[in-house]
C-alpha positions in Angstrom: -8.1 -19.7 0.6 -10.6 -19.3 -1.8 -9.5 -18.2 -5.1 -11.8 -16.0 -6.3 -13.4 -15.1 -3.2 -10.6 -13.6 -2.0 -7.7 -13.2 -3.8 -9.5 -11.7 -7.2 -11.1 -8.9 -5.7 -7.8 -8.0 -3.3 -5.6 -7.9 -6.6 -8.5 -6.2 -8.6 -8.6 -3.4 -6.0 -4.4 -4.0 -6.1 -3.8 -3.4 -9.7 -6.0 -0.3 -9.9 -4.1 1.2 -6.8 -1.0 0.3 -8.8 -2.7 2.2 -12.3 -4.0 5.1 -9.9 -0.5 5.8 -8.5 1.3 5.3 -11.6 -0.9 7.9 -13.6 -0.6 10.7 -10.7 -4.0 10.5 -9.8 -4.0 9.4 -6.7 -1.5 8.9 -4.0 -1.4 5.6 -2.0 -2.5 7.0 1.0 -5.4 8.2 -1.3 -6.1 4.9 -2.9 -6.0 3.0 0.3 -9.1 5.0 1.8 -11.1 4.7 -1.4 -13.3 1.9 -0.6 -14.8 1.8 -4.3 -11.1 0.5 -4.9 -9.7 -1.0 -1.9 -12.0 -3.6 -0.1 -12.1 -1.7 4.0 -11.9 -5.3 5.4 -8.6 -6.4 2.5 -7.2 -3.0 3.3 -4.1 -4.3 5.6 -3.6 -7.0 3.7 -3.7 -4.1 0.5 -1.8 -1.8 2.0 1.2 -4.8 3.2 1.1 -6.0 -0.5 1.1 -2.7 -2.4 3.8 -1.0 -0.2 6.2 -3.3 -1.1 5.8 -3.1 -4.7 7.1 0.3 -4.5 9.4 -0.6 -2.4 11.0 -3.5 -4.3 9.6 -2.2 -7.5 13.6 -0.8 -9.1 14.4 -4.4 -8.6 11.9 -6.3 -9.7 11.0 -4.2 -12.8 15.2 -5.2 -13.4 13.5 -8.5 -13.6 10.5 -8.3 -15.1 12.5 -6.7 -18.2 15.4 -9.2 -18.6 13.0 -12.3 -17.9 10.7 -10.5 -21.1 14.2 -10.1 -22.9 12.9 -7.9 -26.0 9.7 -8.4 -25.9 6.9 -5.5 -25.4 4.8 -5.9 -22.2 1.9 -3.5 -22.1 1.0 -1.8 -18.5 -1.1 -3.7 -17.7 0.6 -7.3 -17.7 3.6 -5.6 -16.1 1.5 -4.6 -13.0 0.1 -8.1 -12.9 3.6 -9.2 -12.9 4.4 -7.2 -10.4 2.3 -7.6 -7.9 2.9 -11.2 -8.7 6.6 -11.2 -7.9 6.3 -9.0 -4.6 3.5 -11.5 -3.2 5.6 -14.7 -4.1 8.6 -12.9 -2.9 7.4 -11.5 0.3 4.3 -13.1 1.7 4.7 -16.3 4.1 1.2 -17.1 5.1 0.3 -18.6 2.2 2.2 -21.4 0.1 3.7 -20.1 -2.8 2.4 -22.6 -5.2 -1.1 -21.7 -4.5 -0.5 -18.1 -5.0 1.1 -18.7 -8.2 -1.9 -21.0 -9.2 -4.4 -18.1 -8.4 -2.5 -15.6 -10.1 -2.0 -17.3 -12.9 -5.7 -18.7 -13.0 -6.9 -14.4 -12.4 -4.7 -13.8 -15.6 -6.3 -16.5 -17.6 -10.0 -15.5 -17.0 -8.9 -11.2 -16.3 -5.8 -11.3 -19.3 -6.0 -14.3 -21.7 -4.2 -17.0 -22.0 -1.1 -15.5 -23.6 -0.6 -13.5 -20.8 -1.7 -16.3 -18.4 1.2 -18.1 -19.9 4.2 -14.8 -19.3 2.8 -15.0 -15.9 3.3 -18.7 -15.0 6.5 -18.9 -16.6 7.2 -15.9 -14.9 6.0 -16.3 -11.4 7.6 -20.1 -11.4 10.9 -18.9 -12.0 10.8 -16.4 -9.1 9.6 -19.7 -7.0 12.3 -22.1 -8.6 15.0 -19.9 -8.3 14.0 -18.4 -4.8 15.0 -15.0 -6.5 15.9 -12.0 -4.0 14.4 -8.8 -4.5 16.3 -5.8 -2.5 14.9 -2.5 -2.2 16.0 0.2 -4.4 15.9 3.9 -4.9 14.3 5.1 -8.5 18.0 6.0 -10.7 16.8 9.4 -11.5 15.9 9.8 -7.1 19.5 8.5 -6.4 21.3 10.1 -8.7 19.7 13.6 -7.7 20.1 12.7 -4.0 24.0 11.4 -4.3 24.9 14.8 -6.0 23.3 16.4 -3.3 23.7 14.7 0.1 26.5 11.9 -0.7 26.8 8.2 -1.0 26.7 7.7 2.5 23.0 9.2 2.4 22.1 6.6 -0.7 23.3 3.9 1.1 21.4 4.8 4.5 17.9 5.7 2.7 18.2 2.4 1.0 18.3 0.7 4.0 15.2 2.4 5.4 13.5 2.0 2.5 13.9 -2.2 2.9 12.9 -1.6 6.6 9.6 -1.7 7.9 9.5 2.2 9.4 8.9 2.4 13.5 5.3 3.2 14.9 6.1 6.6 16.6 3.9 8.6 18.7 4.7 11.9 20.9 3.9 11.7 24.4 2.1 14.5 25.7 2.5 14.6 29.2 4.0 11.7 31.4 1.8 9.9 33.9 2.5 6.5 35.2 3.2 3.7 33.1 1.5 3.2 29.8 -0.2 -0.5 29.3 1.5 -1.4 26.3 5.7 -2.0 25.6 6.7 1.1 24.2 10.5 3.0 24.8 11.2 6.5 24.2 13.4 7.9 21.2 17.0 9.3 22.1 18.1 10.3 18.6 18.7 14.0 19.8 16.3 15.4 17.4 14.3 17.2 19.8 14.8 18.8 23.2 10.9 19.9 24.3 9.1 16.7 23.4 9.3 13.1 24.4 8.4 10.7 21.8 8.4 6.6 21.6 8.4 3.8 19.4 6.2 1.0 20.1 5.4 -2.9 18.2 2.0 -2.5 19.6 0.6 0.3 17.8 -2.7 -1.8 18.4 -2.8 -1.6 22.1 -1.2 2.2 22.1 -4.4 3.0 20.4 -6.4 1.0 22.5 -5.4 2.7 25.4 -6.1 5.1 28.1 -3.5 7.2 27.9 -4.2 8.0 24.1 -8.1 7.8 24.3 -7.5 11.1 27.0 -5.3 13.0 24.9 -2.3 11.7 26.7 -0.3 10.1 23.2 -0.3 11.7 19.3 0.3 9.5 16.4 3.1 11.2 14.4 6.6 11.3 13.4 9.3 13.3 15.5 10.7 14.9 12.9 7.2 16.5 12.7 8.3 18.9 16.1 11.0 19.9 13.9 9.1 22.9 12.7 7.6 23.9 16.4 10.8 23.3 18.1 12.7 26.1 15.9 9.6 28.6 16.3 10.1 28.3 19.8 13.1 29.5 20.1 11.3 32.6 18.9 8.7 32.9 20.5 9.2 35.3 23.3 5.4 36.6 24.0 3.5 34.6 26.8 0.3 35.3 24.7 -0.4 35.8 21.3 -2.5 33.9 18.6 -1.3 31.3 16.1 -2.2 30.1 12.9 -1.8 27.1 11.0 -2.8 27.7 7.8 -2.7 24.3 5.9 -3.0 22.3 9.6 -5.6 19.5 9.4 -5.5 16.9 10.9 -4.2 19.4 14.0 -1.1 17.6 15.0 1.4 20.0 14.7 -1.0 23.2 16.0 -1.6 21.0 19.0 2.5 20.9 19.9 2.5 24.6 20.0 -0.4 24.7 22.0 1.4 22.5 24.6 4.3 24.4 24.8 2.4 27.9 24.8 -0.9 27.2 26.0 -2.1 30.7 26.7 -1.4 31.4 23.1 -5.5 31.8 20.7 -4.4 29.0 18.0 -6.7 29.1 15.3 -6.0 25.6 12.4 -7.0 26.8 8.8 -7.2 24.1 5.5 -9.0 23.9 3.0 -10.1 20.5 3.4 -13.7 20.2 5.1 -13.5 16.4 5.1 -9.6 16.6 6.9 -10.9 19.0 9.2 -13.4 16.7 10.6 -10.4 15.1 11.9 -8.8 18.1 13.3 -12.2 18.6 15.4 -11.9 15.0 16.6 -8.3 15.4 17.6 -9.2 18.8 19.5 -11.9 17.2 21.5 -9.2 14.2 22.3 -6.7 16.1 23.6 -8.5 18.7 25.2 -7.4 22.0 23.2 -9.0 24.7 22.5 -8.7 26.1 19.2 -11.0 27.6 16.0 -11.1 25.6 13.2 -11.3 27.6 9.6 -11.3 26.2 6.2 -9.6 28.6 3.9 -7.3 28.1 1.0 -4.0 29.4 2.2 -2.8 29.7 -1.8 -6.0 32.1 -1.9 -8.2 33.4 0.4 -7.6 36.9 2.5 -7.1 37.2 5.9 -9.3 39.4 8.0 -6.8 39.5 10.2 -2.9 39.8 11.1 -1.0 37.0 13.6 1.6 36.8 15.8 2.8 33.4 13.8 1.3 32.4 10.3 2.5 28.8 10.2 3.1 27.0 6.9 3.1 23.9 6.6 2.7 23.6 2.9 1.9 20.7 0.6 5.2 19.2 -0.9 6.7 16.4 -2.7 6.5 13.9 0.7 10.4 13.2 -0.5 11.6 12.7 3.0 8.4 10.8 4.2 9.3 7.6 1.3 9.8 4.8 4.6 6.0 5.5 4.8 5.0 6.4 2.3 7.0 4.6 -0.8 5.4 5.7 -3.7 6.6 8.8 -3.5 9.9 8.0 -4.8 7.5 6.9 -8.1 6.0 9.9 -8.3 9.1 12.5 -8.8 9.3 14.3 -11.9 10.3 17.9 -13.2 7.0 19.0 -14.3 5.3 17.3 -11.1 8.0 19.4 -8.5 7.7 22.8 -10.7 3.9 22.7 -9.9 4.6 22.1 -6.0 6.8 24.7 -6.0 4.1 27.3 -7.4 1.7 26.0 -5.3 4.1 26.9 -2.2 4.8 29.8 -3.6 1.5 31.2 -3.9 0.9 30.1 -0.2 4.4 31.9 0.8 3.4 35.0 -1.3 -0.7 35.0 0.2 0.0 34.1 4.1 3.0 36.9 4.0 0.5 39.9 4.4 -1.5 38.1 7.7 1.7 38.2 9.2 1.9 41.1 12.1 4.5 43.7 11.9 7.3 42.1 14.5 5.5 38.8 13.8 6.9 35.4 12.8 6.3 33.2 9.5 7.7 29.6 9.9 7.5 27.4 6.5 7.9 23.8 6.8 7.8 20.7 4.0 8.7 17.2 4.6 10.3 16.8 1.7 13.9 16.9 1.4 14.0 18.8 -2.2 16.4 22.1 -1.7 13.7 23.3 -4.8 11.1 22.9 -2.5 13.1 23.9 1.1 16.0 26.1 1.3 15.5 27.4 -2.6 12.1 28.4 -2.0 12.9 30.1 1.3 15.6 32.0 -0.5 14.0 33.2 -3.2 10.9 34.6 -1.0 13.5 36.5 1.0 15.0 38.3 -2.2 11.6 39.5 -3.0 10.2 40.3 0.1 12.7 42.4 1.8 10.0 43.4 5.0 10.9 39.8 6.2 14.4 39.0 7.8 15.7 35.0 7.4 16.2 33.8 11.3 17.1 30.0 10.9 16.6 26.5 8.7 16.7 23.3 9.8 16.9 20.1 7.4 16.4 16.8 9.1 16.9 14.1 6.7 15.1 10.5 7.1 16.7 7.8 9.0 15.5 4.6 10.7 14.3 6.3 13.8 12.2 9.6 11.7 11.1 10.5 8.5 12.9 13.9 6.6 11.3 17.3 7.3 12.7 20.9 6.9 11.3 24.3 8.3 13.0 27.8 8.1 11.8 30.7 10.6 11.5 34.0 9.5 10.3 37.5 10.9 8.6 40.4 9.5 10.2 43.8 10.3 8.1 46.3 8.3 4.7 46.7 6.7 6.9 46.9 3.3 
């Protein structure tokens, strides 16, 4: 390995993905396809290393602050340390004495030799001791999340969140056997689709069967939403919009299930809906692409389902997407919950008299889920509450919830 050829620009692009996630600039997905910090051809290796400092990060930070005892250790230095920790900890490629030499030569020439120094002592501790880091949620997450759901629930999401998460993708129709090992999922989470869990995510994308439409990269808890519209949906034809529904995953499931249905995928994003277009031509559907802010723009025209699949807190996505449990905070959930708000209030008058609204999150925050739903109904008596369904993460699917409702008047 070559010290600074490699491992000085990987944790330059780490440490600003750890400073762009901590500020609430950026999420990690976000700072993952920025190339001007993430290195395209270091991103695995990025992405491996900088998930698990958020998922280790309540226990190491435990350690970074009784190892410091009283003293002060400014932002940056703690990132340093740990990324540090979490790359000694969890890496086995490499011998840990020569990552600790690296690191602790990057803090000399990045730092100075103070903080070179914290970081030696620091990182040869963790080496000499062959400390154990376990995988914690944020105190303020669990304590919210015990009074709500239990202990039993801590326990469990603690679990996941030390697991690596499946690779899932739905299967969209079933012909012969697929060239890669891959098993189907019998949680009895969905009835109306099949989807599998593979080790060879590689080969699944690789393949035939997805290269002709046949296999879509997502989570099942993602047919949630379209499994409770469809117990709704009595009309063999109608049209269907998705207002916030690039990159077209969920549009595409109701399109399988009603395919004489006009489905029409709005978002706001012109750069996500690129992708949408890609994934229409893949799987062969045919649907109208819009980009329109669903917190904003007017409809010029009324459906037979407005489908809202709003931008939330990603709570009950944290097996993926860890970071999320880092970025929770009052002020931070008030401003989701006006954005959805708006979206709830603007998407309500494309709704057709008789017509169905379905809202779906995957976040597990009753502020964001059954509390927003609620509040919608008490001031917009023209809609009538059908049903909710919370599914909340385990090992086999991330958390999602969606709630169904129906318009009955032009109120």
């Amino acid at each position: 390995m070559q010290k600074k050829g490699v491992m000085f620009p990987l944790l330059d692009g780490v440490l600003q993905a750890l400073e762009e996630v901590d500020s609430g600039r950026s999420s990690l997905d976000d700072v993952l396809d920025d190339s001007n910090i993430i290195n395209p051809e270091m991103r695995r290796t990025a992405a491996h290393w900088l998930f698990s400092c958020y998922r280790y990060r309540v226990s190491v930070e435990k350690f970074i602050r009784d190892f410091a005892s009283k003293s002060k250790i400014k932002k940056p230095l703690f990132r340093l340390a740990l990324a540090g920790a979490v790359h000694c900890a969890f890496q086995d490629r490499i011998a840990r004495e020569a990552v600790v030499n690296a690191i602790v030569e990057y803090a000399k020439i990045k730092k100075g030799i103070s903080e070179s120094r914290f970081i030696n002592a620091f990182l040869r501790k963790i080496c000499r001791e062959n400390v154990l880091f376990t995988a914690e949620l944020p105190d303020a997450v669990a304590k919210k999340w015990r009074k709500i759901y239990g202990d039993e629930f801590i326990l469990q999401a603690e679990k996941c969140l030390s697991s690596e998460p499946v690779q899932t993708f739905r299967l969209r129709h079933e012909s012969g056997e697929l060239s890669f090992d891959a098993e189907k999922i019998s949680d009895g989470l969905l009835k109306r689709f099949v989807f599998c869990q593979t080790h060879e995510m590689g080969k699944c994308l690789a393949s035939e069967c997805f290269a002709n439409g046949g296999i879509y990269i997502q989570d099942s808890a993602a047919g949630t939403a379209v499994e409770l519209l469809a117990e709704y949906v009595t009309e063999e034809k109608g049209n269907f919009i998705d207002v916030c529904g690039a990159p077209g995953g969920k549009a595409i499931m109701f399109y399988d299930l009603f395919p004489q249905w006009q489905v029409f995928i709005g978002d706001r994003s012109a750069r996500r809906q690129q992708r949408t277009a890609e994934n229409l031509e893949r799987c062969k559907v045919n649907a109208e692409i819009l980009c329109l802010d669903a917190a904003k723009d007017k409809f010029d025209r009324q459906y037979d389902v407005v489908f809202a699949d709003v931008p939330c807190s990603n709570s009950g996505v944290f097996r993926k997407r860890p970071d999320t449990l880092f970025r929770q905070n009052a002020e931070g959930l008030n401003e989701i919950v006006q954005i959805q708000r708006d979206i709830l209030e603007n998407v309500s008058h494309a709704v057709k008299v008789g017509g169905l609204l379905l809202y779906s999150t995957c976040s597990i925050e009753p502020e964001e889920d059954g509390l927003q739903i609620k509040n919608f109904c008490l001031s917009h008596s023209e809609f009538e509450f059908l049903s909710e369904r919370l599914t909340l993460p385990a090992f086999e699917h991330d958390g999602a919830y969606c709630a169904c409702l129906r318009r009955k008047n032009d109120s």
